[in-house]
Structures are given as structure tokens and as C-alpha cells.
C-alpha positions in Angstrom: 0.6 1.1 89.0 2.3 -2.1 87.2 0.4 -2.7 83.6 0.3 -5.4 81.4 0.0 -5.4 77.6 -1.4 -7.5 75.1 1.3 -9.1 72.7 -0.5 -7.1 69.7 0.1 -3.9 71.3 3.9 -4.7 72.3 4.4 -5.5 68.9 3.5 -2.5 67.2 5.3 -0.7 69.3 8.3 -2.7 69.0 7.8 -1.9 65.3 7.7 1.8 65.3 10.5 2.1 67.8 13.0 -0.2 65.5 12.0 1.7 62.5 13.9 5.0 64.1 16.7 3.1 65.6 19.6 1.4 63.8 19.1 -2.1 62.7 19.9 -4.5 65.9 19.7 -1.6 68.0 16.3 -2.8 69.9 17.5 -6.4 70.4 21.0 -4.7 72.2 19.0 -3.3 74.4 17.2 -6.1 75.6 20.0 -8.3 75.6 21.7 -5.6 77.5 19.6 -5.9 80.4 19.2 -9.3 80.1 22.9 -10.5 80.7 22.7 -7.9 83.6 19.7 -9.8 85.3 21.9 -12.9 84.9 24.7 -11.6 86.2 23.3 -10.5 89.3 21.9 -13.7 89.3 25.1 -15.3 89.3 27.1 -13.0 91.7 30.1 -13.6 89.7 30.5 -14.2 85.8 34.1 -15.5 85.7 34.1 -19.1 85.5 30.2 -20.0 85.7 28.9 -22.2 83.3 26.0 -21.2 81.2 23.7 -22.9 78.8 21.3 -21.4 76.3 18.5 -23.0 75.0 17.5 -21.1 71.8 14.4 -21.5 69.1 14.0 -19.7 65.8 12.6 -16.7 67.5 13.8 -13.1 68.8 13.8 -14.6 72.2 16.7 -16.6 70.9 18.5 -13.9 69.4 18.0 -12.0 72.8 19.6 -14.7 74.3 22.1 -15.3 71.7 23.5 -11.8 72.5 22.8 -11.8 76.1 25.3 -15.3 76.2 28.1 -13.7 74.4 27.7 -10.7 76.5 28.4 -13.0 79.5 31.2 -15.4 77.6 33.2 -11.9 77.3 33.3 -11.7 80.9 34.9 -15.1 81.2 31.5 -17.2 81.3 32.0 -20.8 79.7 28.6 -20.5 77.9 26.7 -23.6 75.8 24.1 -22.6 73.4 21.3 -25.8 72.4 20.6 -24.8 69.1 16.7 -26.1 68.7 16.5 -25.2 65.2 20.1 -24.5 63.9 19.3 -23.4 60.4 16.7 -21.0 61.9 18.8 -19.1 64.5 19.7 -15.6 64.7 22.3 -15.6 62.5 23.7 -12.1 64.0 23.4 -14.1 67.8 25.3 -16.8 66.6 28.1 -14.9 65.3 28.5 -12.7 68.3 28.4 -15.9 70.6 31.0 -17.2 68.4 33.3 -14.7 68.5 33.1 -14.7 72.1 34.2 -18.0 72.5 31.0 -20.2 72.8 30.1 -23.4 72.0 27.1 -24.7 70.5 24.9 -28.4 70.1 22.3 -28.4 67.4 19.4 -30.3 68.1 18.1 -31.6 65.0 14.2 -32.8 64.6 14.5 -36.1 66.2 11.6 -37.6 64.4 10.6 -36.9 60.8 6.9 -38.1 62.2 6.8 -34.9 63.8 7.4 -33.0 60.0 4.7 -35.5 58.7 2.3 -34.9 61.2 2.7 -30.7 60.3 2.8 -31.5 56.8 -0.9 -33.2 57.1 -2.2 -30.3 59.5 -1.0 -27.9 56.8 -3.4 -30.4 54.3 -0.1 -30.8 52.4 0.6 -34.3 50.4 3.2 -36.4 52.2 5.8 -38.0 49.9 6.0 -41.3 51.1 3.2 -42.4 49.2 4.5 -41.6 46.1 7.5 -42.8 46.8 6.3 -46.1 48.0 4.5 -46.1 44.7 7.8 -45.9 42.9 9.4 -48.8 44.4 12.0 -46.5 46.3 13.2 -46.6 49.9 10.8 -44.3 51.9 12.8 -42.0 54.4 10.2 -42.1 57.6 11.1 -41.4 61.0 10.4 -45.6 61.0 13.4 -46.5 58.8 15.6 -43.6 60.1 19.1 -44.3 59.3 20.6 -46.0 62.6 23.6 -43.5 62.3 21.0 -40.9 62.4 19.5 -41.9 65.7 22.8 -42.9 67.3 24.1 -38.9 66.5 20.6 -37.1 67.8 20.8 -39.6 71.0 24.5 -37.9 71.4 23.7 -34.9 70.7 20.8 -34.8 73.3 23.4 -36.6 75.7 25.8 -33.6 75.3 23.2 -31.0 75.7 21.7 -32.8 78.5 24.9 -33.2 80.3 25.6 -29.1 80.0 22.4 -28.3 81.4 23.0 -30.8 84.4 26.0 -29.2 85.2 25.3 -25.4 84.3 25.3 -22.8 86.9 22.7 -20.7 85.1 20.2 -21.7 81.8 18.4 -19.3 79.5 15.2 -19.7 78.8 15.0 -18.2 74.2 13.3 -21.1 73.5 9.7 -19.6 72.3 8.7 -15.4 71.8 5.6 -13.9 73.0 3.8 -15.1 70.1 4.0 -18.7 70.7 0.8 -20.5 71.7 0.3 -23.9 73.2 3.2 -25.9 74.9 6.7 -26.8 73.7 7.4 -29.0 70.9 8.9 -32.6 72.6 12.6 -31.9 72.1 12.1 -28.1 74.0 10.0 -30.2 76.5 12.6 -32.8 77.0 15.6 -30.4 77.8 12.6 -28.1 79.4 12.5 -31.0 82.0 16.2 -31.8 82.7 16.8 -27.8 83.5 13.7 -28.5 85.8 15.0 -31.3 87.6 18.7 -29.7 87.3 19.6 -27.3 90.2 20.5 -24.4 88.0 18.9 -21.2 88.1 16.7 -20.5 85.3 16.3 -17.3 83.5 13.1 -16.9 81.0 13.8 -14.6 78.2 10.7 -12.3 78.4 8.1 -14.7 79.6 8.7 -18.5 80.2 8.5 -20.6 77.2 5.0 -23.0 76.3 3.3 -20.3 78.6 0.3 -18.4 76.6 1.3 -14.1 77.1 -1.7 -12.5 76.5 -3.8 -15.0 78.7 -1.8 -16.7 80.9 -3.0 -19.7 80.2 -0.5 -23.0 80.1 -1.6 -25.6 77.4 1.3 -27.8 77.7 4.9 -28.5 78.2 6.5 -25.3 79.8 9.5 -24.2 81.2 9.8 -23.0 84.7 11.9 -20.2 85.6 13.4 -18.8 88.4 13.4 -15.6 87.0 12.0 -13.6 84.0 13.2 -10.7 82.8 10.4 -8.8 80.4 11.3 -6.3 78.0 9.4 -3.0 77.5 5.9 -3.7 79.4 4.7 -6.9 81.4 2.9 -9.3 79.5 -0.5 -10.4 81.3 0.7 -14.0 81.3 3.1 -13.1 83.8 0.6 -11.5 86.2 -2.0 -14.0 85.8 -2.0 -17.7 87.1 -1.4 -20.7 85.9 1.5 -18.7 83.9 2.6 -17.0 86.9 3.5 -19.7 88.8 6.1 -20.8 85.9 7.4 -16.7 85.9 9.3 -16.6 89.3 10.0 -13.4 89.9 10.0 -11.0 87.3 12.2 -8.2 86.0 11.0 -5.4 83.7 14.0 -3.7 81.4 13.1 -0.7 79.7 13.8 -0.5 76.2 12.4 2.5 75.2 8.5 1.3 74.0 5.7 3.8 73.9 2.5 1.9 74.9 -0.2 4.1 73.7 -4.2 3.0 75.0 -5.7 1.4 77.8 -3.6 -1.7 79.3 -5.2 -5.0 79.6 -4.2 -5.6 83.0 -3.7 -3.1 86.2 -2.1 -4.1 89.4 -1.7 -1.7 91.9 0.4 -0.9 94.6 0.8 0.8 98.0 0.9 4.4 96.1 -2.0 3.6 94.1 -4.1 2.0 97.3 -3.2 4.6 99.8 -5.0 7.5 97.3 -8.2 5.1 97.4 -8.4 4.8 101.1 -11.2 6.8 102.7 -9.8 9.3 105.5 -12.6 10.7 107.5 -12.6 14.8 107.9 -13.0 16.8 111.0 -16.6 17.7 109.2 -17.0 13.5 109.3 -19.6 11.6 111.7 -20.6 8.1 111.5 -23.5 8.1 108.7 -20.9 10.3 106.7 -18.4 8.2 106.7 -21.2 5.4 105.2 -22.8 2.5 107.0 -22.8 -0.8 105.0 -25.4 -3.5 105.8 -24.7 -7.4 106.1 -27.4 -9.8 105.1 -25.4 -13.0 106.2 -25.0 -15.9 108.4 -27.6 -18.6 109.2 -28.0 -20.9 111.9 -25.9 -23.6 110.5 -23.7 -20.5 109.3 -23.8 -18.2 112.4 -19.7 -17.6 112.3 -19.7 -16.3 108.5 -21.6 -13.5 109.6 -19.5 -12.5 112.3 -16.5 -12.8 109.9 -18.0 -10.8 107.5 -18.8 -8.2 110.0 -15.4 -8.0 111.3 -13.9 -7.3 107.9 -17.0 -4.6 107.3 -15.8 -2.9 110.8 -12.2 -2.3 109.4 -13.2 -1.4 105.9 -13.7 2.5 106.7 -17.4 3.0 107.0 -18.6 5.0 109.8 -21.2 1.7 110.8 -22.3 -1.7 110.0 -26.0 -3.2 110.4 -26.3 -6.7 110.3 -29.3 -8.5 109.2 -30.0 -12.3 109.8 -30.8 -14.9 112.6 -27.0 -14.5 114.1 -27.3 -11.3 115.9 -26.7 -12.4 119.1 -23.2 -14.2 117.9 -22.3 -10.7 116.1 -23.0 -8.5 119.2 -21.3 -10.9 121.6 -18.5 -10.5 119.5 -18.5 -6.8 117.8 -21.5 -4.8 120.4 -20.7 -1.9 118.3 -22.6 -3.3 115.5 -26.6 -2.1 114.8 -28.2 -5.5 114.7 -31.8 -5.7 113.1 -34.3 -9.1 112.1 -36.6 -7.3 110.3 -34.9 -7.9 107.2 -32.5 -5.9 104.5 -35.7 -3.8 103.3 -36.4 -2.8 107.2 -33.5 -2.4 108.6 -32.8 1.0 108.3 -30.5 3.0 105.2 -27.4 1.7 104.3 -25.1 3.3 101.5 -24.2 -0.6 100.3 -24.9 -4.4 101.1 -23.1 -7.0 101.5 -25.1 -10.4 101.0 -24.5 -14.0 100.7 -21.9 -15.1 103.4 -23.4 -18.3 105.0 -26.9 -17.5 104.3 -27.7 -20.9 103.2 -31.1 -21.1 101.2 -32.4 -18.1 102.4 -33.2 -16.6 99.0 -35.2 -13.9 100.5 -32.6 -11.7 101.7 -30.9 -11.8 98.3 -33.6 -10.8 96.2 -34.7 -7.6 98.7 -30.6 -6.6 98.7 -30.6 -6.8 94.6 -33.7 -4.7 94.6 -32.1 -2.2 96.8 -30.8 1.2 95.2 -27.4 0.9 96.6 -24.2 -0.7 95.8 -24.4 -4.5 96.4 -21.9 -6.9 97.2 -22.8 -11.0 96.3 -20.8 -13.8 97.6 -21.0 -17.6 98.2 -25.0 -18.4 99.2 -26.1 -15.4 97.7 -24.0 -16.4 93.8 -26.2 -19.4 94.5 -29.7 -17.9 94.9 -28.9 -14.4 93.5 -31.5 -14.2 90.0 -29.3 -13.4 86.3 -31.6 -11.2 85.4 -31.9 -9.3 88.4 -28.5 -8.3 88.9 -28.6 -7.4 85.3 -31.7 -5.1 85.9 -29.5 -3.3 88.9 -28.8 0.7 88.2 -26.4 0.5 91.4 -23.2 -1.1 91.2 -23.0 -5.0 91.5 -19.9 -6.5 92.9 -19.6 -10.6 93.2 -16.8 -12.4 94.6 -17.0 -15.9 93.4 -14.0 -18.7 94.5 -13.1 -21.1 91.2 -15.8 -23.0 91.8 -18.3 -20.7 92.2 -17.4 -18.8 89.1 -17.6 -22.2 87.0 -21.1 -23.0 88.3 -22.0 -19.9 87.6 -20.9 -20.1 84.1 -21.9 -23.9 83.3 -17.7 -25.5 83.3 -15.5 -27.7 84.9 -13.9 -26.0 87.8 -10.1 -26.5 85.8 -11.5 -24.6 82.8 -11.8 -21.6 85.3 -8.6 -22.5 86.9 -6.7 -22.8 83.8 -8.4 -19.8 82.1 -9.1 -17.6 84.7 -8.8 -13.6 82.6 -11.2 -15.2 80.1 -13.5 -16.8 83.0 -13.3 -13.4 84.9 -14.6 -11.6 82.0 -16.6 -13.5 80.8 -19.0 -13.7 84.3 -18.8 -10.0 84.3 -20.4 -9.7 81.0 -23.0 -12.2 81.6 -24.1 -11.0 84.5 -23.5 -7.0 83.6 -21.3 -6.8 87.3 -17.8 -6.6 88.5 -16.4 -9.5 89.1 -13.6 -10.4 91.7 -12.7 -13.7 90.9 -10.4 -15.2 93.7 -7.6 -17.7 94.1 -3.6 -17.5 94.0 -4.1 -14.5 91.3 -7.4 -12.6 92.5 -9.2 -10.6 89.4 -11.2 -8.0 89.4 -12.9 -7.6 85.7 -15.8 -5.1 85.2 -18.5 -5.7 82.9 -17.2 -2.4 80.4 -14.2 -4.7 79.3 -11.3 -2.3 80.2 -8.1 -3.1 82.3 -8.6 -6.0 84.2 -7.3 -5.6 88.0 -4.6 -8.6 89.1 -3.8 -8.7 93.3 -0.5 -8.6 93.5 -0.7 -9.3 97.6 -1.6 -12.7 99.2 -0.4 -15.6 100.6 -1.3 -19.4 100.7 -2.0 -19.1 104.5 -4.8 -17.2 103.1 -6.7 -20.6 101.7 -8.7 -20.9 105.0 -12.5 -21.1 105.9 -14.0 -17.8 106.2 -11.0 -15.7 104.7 -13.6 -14.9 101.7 -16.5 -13.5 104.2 -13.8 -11.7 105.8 -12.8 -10.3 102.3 -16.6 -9.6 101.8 -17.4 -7.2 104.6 -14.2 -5.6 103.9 -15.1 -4.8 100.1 -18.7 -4.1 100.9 -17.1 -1.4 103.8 -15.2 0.4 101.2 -18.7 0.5 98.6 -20.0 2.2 101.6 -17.9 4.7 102.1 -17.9 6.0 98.4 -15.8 3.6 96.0 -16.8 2.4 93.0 -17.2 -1.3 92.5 -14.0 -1.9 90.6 -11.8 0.9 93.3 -13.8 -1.2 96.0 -12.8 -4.6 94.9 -9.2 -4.3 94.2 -8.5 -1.9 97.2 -10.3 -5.1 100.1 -7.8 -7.8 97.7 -4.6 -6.2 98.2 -5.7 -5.2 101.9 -6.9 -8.7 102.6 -3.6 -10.1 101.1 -1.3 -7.9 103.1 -3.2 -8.2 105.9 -3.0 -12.3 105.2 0.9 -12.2 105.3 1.3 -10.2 108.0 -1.6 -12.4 109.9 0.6 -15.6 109.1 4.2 -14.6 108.8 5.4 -17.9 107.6 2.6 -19.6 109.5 -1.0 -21.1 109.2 -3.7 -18.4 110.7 -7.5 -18.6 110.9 -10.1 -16.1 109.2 -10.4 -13.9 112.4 -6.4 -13.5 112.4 -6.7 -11.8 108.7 -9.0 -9.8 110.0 -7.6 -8.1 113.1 -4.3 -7.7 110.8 -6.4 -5.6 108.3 -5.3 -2.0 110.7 -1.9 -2.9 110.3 -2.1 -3.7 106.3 -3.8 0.3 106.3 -1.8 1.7 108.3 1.5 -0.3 106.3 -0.1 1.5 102.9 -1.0 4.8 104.7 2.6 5.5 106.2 4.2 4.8 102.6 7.1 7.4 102.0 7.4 8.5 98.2 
């Protein structure tokens, strides 16, 4: 299982591991496996060019050291000094030695100081200054010199990063919070529109670790390589997106506690998939009821019930006015319209897909004493205070939207905060919560490990892909998983499924579905 941990945690144990090692001896090792990832990046050292874009931090440092690693091998390597008199000194001298260059990007605009000076509540001098008669220094009487040697500067250290092979991304640590500063976001943006690779230095900079979130100017990399642990940011989207693929080097941290974020993967999924017995017979294996589909709706129900059919329980009973599109299409399925509270036992329900305003349904599923699965209608019309009231397990699947009606925001506050939104719903509403979208989350209401999909594809952003999702989580309830187990295990299926469905091409609901044997049986026939 991949974890994630918060930048508090990380750092604590970055403290009591340098505290037994020799001084510098953490940061080699980072650095270490940092110019490694490059170089593999590169294919071959000798010759590239490479430009570093450093900040104050330990990121810089790390990339300080990682630069002269690669100038040793016969890299011609350019390091943008963002706050010169701030860099790691030790960096700087290793880089030096090694024969690379550097540009120091001074603060372009003393408005920028002035404006920090005010925040801080400090008393600017220009005032007093003006009150003496004397020449005020602002960024609005900057010397002309002044401007005319920043301009070259950022020429220079523009036209290395247009013509570098590979940039490094030790701009911003794990610490910072909101986006760049504008002369990071300035050279942030030529390396975006350059056609070098880019390589973050332990998560991108502007991006926000612990939640993902991306407030800002950022860079985007093709490439991070994290040190010690992921950091959630890089799991979690909008952050992910500016990640690229990421690299973990081990340095030697022991993460002690619960992580914030889980993501599994086949090893982890294949020991939650139910396996019938000999001993096993339909009811045994679980039968999971439907409450879904309407007559403007019909097809959500027989989506729903073909991702119930592969999700391992022994049967599925539907209830609703679509029976006789569910049995023209799946005749194995027990159909029933006497409603959820006659239709017969069930181990779990799923309710919601397509039912339109039938509010019935929901509330005699909620009032049921089995698991419960809740999506699209039924988020809609299911009470607060009766999913609260639930002693069974409550599972709801809400899209962005869903999630930010249900919590009284702007869709973009969920999209752009989407840990904090998935928790958030989960404690309100004392249920799991699988939040979907490019990252799904799965967030019970306890406030442990968060669960981030790792699978998926944008193919999968197609009607009905959600009810097939549904039926497929409400399946695994039924045949014995908890709500948390149940969600997490129907994501990653449902994503694997979805690429293998699409291969590179667009697919419809029903395609996902059918592909759903081939994603279990990919997971069951994994080889350790």
C-alpha cells in the first residue's frame, strides 16, 4: 500500500533521523537520489544543459547538491539564484567547485518588501524619510541602472531555461503555502512553455503538500522525485496534476502513526476480493438489492445492476418501475415492485441511481438494517439526520457537484479542495464518503487515513460510469466489506476496468462494466 504523510509528521522525523547522522548527511541522501532520477531522465549526463532554480529552502540545497552531482559528470549546469543571500551556502560551494554557474535574481520590486513590511504591521520608512526632505528609495524611483541589471539578469536566466535540456524544480519546501512569489512565477512560466523536462524537488513548487490544494502560481513538473514518504499533495488533485509522475527515494525516515492518506494496489485489492468456498451458495455469497431507475431513468438501473452482477455477491434484487428493461437485459436478476421494505432480504442496498424524486425508496433503504449505498437522486432526497441515525454502514458516492450541494459551496471550492471537502461530508453526515473525479476519495466519518484511487482514466467521464460504480460498491457491502474496504476496492476496479474498457479510446458506461471480469481477474492473477 502507497501512504502519504502530513508535512508535520515528515518533519519530525527528518529531525530525529539528522540528529544521529552527521551534519549534511540527510540532504546527501536526497540529493543522491535526486541527481539519479535526473539522470535517467536525461539518458546521458555529458554535455546536457541544466538549470536550477533555487529558493532559500532545503529544497534548494537538495538541488544545489543534486546539480553539482550532475556538473561532475560533465553536465553544463545554471543555477537561478532566487534569493542569493539566502541560499544553501554548503550547495553553493559544492556547485561551484564543480564548475557551475550561477544568476542571482534580486527582488525586482522594493513594492513587494513594502507590501510584507505592512502585512508584518511594521512602519515603512519612506514616510519618515519623505518627512526629512530626503530622496525616498521606492520601487517608483528605482535607480534606472537598477532596472536595466534585474531586466538582464532575468534575460540571462530566461535564456538558460529556454535552452536547457533538463530544469530543477528547489524553488519552494514542503512547508510553503500559497503560490509562488512573481519572479518564481515568471521563470515558473518560461520552463512551462520551454520544452525541457522538469524535475520537482520533492513536490512541485506553489502546490499546498499536506492538502493538495493549488492557490496560485505553480510549477509543473514532469517529474517529482519525493524524499522519505509521499506527501498527500502529490496523490490528491489539483496538486497532482502539476506532480507528473513521481519518484519516492528512501532516505532512511521512520514514520511512526497512522498515515493521512492510503492508496492501494493490486496486492492490497486482491486480499479484499471475496472468493466463494466449495461450502458457498448464492445467499452466502450475499445478495445486494437496487432501489434505482425511473421511467425517465430506466437505463441507470440497468447500469447499476450490471456493475452489482460483477461485484461478487451471490444475487441482485432490483426494485423500481424498470424491471422489465433489467430482465431484458440481465434475466438472472430477482426483480420485485413491491418496494425496498418487501422485496425480500438483502445483506446491502444500493439506492439513488436515476430514481428521480422518488423519495420513498430512499427513506425505507436508510431505515433498513443493512449496509447502504447513496448516490445521485438518492444524495438529493436522502434526510441528514437519517443517515446520521443509521447503526449499519452508510456509503455515499457524490460527483463534485453533488458533494458541494450537499455541503452549501461553489462546485470549485470542492474541486480545488477536495481532502478537506471529502472529510468534511463524512463528518456531517456521520458516513463514508467516496468522493469522485480525476482523484476519487474515500474518507470515513472516524477521521483516519483517507483512501486516494490510484486507477482511472478520463474515458471514464461518461454518463452512467457512476451507477455502474454504484452497483459494483454496493456488490462488495453485500458480500461482507466494510464501507471503507467496499468503496476503495469498486474505485480501483472501476478504474482498471475503465482503461482496459477504453484502451486509448472513448467507451460508454456498459463497456466499463463488462471489463470489470477482466480488471478482477488482472488483480487476482498478480504474481508476488
Amino acid at each position: 500500500m502507497r501512504t502519504a504523510y502530513s508535512v508535520e509528521t515528515v518533519r519530525a522525523a527528518e529531525r530525529e533521523l539528522m540528529a544521529r547522522l552527521p551534519e549534511g548527511a540527510l540532504m546527501q541522501r536526497a540529493a543522491a537520489g535526486l541527481a539519479a532520477a535526473c539522470a535517467d531522465l536525461l539518458g546521458r549526463v555529458y554535455g546536457r544543459r541544466v538549470v536550477l532554480l533555487v529558493g532559500s529552502g532545503d529544497n534548494g540545497g537538495d538541488a544545489l547538491y543534486a546539480g553539482a552531482r550532475l556538473a561532475r559528470r560533465g553536465a553544463g549546469v545554471t543555477a537561478v539564484l532566487l534569493a542569493p543571500e539566502r541560499a544553501h551556502a554548503a550547495g553553493l560551494a559544492a556547485l561551484r567547485r564543480a564548475g557551475g554557474r550561477t544568476v542571482e535574481i534580486t527582488e525586482t520590486a522594493e513594492t513587494d518588501k513594502t507590501a510584507d513590511t505592512a502585512k508584518n504591521g511594521d512602519t515603512a520608512k519612506t514616510a519618515d524619510t519623505a518627512k526629512n526632505g530626503d530622496t525616498a528609495k521606492t520601487a517608483e524611483t528605482a535607480d534606472t541602472a537598477d532596472t536595466a541589471d534585474t531586466a538582464k539578469t532575468f534575460e540571462t536566466a530566461e535564456h538558460a531555461i529556454r535552452n536547457a535540456d533538463l530544469l530543477l524544480d528547489g524553488i519552494v519546501g514542503i512547508g510553503g503555502k500559497g503560490g509562488l512569489r512573481p519572479d518564481a512565477a515568471r521563470l515558473a512560466a518560461v520552463a512551462d512553455s520551454a520544452r525541457c523536462a522538469v524535475v520537482a524537488v520533492d513536490l512541485p513548487s506553489g502546490v499546498d503538500a499536506d492538502t493538495g490544494e493549488v492557490r496560485g502560481a505553480a510549477v509543473r513538473a514532469d517529474l517529482t522525485v519525493t524524499f522519505g514518504t509521499h506527501k498527500p499533495g502529490l496523490l490528491v488533485d489539483p496538486a497532482r496534476e502539476y506532480a507528473g509522475s513521481v519518484r519516492l527515494v528512501d532516505i532512511g525516515l521512520d514514520l511512526p502513526g497512522r498515515p493521512v492518506l492510503e492508496a492501494l494496489q493490486h496486492a492490497d485489492v486482491r486480499r479484499l476480493l471475496p472468493v466463494p468456498s466449495g461450502e458457498s451458495d448464492k445467499y452466502r455469497r450475499g445478495v445486494v438489492g437496487i432501489a434505482a431507475g425511473s421511467a425517465r431513468y430506466p437505463g441507470a438501473a440497468v447500469l447499476a445492476v450490471a456493475g452489482a452482477l460483477r461485484g461478487g455477491a451471490g444475487a441482485v434484487r432490483y426494485v423500481g418501475p424498470a424491471g422489465d428493461a433489467v430482465l431484458a437485459r440481465f434475466p438472472e436478476t430477482l426483480v420485485s415492485d413491491r418496494g425496498p421494505r418487501q422485496a425480500g432480504r438483502v445483506q446491502a442496498w444500493v439506492v439513488g441511481p436515476g430514481a428521480g424524486d422518488d423519495a420513498s425508496a430512499v427513506a425505507e433503504v436508510l431505515a433498513s438494517d443493512v449496509p447502504v449505498l447513496v448516490d445521485a437522486d438518492g444524495l438529493r432526497l436522502a434526510d441528514r439526520d437519517a443517515v446520521r441515525a443509521r447503526t449499519a454502514p452508510t456509503l455515499m458516492t457524490p460527483h463534485a457537484g453533488e458533494a458541494a450541494a450537499l455541503l452549501g459551496v461553489p462546485r470549485e471550492e470542492v474541486e480545488g479542495a477536495r481532502l478537506a471537502s471529502a472529510r468534511e461530508l463524512a463528518a456531517r453526515y456521520d458516513a463514508t464518503v467516496l468522493l469522485k473525479g480525476s482523484t476519487t476519495l474515500v474518507a470515513d466519518p472516524g477521521g483516519g487515513a483517507v483512501r486516494v484511487n490510484p486507477t482511472g482514466t478520463a474515458w471514464l467521464a461518461t454518463a452512467g460510469s457512476g451507477d455502474v460504480l454504484s452497483g459494483l460498491a454496493g456488490s462488495l457491502l453485500a458480500s461482507g466489506l466494510g464501507a471503507l474496504d467496499a468503496g476503495s476496492t469498486a474505485a480501483y476496479l472501476h478504474g482498471l476496468a475503465g482503461r482496459f474498457a477504453a484502451d486509448g479510446a472513448p467507451v460508454g458506461a456498459h463497456d466499463v462494466a463488462d471489463a470489470v471480469p477482466e480488471a478482477w481477474r488482472d488483480v487476482r492473477d498478480l504474481d508476488d
